[in-house]
N, C-alpha and C positions, 0 to 999 in steps of 0.2 A: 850096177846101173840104177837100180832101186834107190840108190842114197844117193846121188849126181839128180837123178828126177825129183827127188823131194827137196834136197839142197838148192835146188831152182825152185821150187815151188813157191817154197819160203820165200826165197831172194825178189821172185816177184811179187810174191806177199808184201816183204819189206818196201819194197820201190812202189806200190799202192799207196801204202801206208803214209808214204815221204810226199807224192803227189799229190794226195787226197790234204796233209798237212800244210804241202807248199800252197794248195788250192786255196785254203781255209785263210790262210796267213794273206795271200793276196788280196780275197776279197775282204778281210779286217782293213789290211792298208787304205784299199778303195773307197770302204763306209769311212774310215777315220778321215782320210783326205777331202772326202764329201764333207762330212762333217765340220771339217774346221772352214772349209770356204763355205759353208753356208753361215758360220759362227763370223767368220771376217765380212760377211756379207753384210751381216743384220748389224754389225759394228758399223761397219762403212756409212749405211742405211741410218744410222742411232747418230752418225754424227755431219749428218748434212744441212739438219738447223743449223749449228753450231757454223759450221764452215759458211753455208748463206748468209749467217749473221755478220759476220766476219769480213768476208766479202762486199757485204753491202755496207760497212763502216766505212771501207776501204772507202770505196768509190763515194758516198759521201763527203768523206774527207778532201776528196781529191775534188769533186765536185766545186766544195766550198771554194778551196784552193785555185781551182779554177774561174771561179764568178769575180773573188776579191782579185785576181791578175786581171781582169778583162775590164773592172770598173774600175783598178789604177789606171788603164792603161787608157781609156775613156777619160778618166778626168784630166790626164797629162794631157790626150792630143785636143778637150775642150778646151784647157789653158790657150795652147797652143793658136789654135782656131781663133779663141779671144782677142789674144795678140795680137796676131794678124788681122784682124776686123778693127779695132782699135787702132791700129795704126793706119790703117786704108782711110778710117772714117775720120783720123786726124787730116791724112792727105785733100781727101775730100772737101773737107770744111774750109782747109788751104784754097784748096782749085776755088771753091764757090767763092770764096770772100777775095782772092784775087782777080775773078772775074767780076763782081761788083765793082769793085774800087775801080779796075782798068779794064772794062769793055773787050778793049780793043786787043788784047791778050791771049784770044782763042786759039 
């Protein structure tokens, strides 16, 4: 009975010793997992100039991109507009100078 009670003894000895290790080994995992997202962090963190920069190329780019479409697109409908004014103001000068010549025309 003596050797059965020490034989457990031990045995829970042993399964201390496993728990107290598995203990050890988890809270390692935990600091290292900590660790590396606070290292991903300060990376993240180290690279948000960069990305702003980046981003705000962009958008300048796109910017410009966009002002040069709006004043093509302005000077095609002034053409346009001209046109049409130029032509009206040919009719016009018609109406006037046919109404000089013939009065009576209206």
């Amino acid at each position: 009975m003596e050797d059965v009670l020490k034989e457990l003894l031990d045995t829970e000895l042993q399964a201390e010793a496993l728990v107290k290790e598995a203990n050890a080994r988890y809270e390692q995992l935990i600091r290292d997992a900590r660790s590396e997202a606070q290292a991903a962090d300060q990376e993240f963190i180290s690279r948000l100039p960069a990305l702003f920069e980046s981003h705000l190329l962009k958008i300048e780019e796109r910017t410009t991109q966009t002002v040069a479409e709006l004043r093509r697109r302005y000077d095609e409908r002034r053409h346009e507009l001209r046109s049409v004014a130029e032509g009206r103001e040919r009719e016009a000068i018609e109406a006037a100078v046919n109404l000089i010549i013939d009065p009576s025309r209206e």
